[in-house]
C-alpha positions in Angstrom: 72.1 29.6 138.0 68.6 30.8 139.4 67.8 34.0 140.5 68.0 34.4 144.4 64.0 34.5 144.4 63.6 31.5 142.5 65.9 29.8 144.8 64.0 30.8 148.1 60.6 30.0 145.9 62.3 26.3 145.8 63.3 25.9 148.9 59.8 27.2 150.7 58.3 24.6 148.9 59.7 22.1 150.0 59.7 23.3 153.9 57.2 21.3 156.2 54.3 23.5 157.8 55.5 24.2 161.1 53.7 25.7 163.9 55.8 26.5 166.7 55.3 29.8 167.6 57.3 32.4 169.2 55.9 35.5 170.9 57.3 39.4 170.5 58.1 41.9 172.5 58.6 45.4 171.5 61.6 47.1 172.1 63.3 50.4 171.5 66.6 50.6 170.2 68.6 53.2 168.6 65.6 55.3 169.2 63.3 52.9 167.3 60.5 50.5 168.2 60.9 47.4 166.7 59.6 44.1 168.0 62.1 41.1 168.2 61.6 37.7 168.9 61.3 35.9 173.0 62.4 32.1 173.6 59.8 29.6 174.7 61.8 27.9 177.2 65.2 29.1 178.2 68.1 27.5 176.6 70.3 28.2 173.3 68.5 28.9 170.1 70.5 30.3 167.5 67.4 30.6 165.0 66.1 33.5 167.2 69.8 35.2 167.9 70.0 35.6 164.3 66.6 36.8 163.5 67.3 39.0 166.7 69.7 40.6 164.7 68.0 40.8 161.4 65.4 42.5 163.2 67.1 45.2 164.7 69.4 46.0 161.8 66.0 46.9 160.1 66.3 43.6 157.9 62.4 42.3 158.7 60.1 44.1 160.3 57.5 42.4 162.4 55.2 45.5 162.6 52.6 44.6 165.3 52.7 41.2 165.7 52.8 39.5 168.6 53.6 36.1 167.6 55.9 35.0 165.1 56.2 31.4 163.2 59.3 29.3 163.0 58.8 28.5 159.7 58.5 32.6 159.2 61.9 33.0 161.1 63.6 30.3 159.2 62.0 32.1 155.9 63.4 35.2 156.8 67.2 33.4 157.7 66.5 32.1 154.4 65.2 34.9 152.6 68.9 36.5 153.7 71.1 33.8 152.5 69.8 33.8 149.1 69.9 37.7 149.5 74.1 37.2 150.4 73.8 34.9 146.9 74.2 38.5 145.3 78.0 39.0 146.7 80.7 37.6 144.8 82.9 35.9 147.7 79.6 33.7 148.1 78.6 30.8 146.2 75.5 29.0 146.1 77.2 25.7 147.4 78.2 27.1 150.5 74.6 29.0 151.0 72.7 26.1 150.1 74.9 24.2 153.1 73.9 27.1 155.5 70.4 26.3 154.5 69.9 22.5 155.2 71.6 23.5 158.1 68.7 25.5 159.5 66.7 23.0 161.2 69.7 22.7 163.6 69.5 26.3 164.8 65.7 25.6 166.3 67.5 23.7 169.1 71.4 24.9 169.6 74.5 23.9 167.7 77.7 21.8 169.1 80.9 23.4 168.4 84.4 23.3 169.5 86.4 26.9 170.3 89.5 28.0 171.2 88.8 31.8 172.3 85.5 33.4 173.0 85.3 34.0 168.7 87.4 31.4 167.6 84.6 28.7 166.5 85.8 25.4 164.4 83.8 26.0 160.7 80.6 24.1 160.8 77.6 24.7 158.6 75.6 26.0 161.0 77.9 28.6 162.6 78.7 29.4 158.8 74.9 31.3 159.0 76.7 34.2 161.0 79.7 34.4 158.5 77.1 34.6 155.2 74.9 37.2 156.7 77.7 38.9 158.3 76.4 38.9 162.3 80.4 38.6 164.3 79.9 34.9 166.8 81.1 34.3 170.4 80.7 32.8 173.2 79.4 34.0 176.1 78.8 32.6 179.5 76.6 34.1 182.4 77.5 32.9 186.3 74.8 32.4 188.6 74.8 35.4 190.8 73.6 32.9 193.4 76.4 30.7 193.1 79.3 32.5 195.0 81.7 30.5 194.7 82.0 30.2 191.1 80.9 33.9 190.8 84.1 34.7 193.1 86.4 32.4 191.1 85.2 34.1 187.3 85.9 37.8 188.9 89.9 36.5 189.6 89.9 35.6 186.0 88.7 38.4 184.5 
């Protein structure tokens, strides 16, 4: 089997140049400055939650930019994966899945729950299980919107 490197080698070949591009913002947290990543238009974009992540466990640093590349936050997804090729409960298969899957996290995934972590198994939502980032579901009520805002406080 090939080395993680040669693997991501492959596979950034064979990307198309893509030039959709995310600005930065920089943040402080756990006493650090770090810069993560700010959506273009609101709406779900898992792509960016995970690199979110990445960034602020200290995976990728974006030092001072101020604009990031999609193909440079799919690469560093990517990057990750292959990285998780290294631990022995994962096998290239399933990683390679995660992967091709990545185009679908630019624009939000479908998926069917039971409980706010309880996700059916899809190769997209298996990104969060490889690189070890917990997934749920979370809902915010417009404030505006009594009503419902009323009805969700009962619930909880």
């Amino acid at each position: 089997m090939a080395s993680p490197s040669e693997l991501l080698s492959k596979w950034q070949e064979k990307q198309p140049v893509n030039q959709t591009m995310y600005r930065t913002k920089k943040i402080y947290f756990s006493g650090n400055a770090t810069r993560i990543v700010l959506q273009n238009e609101n709406g779900p974009c898992p792509l960016i939650a995970i690199c979110n992540i990445l960034l602020l466990r200290g995976t990728y640093n974006l030092k001072n930019q101020t604009y990031v590349s999609e193909a440079q936050l799919q690469a560093f997804v990517a990057e990750s994966l292959f990285n998780s090729l290294c631990k022995e409960e994962n096998n290239a298969k399933t990683v390679a899945d995660a992967i091709d899957s990545m185009p679908n996290l630019t624009t939000g995934v479908d998926v069917k729950f039971q409980r706010i972590d309880g996700f059916e198994l899809t190769r997209e939502n298996e990104v969060f299980g490889l690189l070890e980032m917990r997934l749920v579901h979370g809902w915010l009520v417009d404030p505006q919107d009594a009503e419902t805002a009323n009805a969700m406080l009962k619930v909880v």
